[in-house]
N, C-alpha and C positions, 0 to 999 in steps of 0.2 A: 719560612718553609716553602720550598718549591713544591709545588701542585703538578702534576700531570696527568690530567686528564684523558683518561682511557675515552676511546671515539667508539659509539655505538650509534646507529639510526635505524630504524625502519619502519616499516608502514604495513598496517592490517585494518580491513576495516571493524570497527567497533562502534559501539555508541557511547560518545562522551558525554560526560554531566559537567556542568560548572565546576570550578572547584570552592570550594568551602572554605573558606577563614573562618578561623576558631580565634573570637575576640579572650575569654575567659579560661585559660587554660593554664596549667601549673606553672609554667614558666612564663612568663610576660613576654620574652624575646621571641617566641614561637608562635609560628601563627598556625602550622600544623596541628593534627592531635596523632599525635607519634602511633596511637592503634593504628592508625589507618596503615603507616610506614613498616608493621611489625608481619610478620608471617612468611611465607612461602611464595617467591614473584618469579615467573619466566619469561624473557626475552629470546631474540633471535634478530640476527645481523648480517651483513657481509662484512669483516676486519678492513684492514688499514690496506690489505695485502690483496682485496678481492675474493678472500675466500668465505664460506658462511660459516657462521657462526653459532650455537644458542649458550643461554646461560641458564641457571638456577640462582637466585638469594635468597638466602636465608637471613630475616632479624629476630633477634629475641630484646623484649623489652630491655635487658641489663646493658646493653650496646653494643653487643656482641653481633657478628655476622660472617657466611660461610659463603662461597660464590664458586658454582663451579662451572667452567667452560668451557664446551665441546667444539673443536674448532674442525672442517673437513679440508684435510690437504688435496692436492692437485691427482694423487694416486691414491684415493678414494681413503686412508686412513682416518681415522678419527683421533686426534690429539686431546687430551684430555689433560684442564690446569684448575686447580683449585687452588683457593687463598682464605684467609678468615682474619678478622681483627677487630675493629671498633668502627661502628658507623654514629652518627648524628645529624641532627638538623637544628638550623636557627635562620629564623626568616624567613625567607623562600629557598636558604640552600640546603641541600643532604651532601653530606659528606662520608667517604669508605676509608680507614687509612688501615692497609693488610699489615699485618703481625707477623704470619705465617705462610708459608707454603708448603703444598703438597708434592714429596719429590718421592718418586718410587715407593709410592705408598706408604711415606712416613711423611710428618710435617715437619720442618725446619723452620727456625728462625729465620725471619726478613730483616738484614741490617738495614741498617737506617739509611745508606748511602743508594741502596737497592730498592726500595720501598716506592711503589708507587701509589702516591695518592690520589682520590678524587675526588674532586668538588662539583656538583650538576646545581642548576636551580631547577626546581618545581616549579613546570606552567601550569598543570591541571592533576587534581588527583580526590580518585573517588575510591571507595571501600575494595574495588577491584581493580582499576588501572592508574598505573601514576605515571603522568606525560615528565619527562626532563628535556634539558636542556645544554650541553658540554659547554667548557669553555672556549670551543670552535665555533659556537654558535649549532651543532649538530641536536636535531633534535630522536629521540628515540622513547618507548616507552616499555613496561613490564606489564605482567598483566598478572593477578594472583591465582594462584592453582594451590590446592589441597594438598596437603602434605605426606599423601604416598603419590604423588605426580612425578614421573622421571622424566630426563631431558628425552622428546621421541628419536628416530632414526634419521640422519638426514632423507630427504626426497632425494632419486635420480633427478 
């Protein structure tokens, strides 16, 4: 299966913890404890194209997950893409592979040919923030917010 990895980076200051390996955990292949992976995360970026970015993810323990993406065009519009599908992790990697997308406010099937998936590794990740890492080597992180948290307005 070809992977393509969506490019996200940026930088805010925070205070990082170690990350924690979970020797004893339901799955032996996992060094995560998937709670930590599960809930409401927002990020923010610049794209591939220079323009900023933020997102919302959404996981729920069954491997389900929702992501939506505010992207600011060059004439102040705000584009808005949502996708949802299956995410996982094994080792140090988290993976997104979308199902769905949101077109004119209805969701449609993602053929297979269409689909893009992502695979990141985990450098650090605490009950609140989790560092990755793309297969670009870019690195970028999410941060968790509560679950009536909406994407804010971009800044001027």
């Amino acid at each position: 299966m070809l992977f393509v990895t969506l490019i996200f980076s940026f930088a805010c200051a925070h205070k990082e913890k170690e990350l924690k390996v979970v020797e004893s955990w339901a799955n032996a292949d996992s060094y995560f404890e998937w709670s930590k992976l599960l809930g409401r995360w927002y990020g923010e970026d610049v794209n591939s194209e220079g323009r900023p970015i933020q997102w919302i993810i959404e996981r729920t323990a069954d491997g389900e997950y929702e992501v939506t993406y505010h992207t600011l065009l060059a004439d102040k519009r705000v584009v808005v893409t949502a996708y949802s599908g299956h995410w996982g992790a094994q080792g140090f990697n988290y993976f997104t592979s979308p199902r769905k997308v949101l077109r004119d406010g209805k969701w449609a099937r993602i053929s297979n040919e269409d689909r893009l998936d992502a695979v990141y590794m985990i450098r650090r990740m605490t009950g609140e923030r989790i560092d990755l890492l793309t297969q670009q080597n870019t690195e970028f992180f999410v941060v968790r917010v509560d679950k009536d948290f909406q994407i804010p307005e971009f800044k001027n």
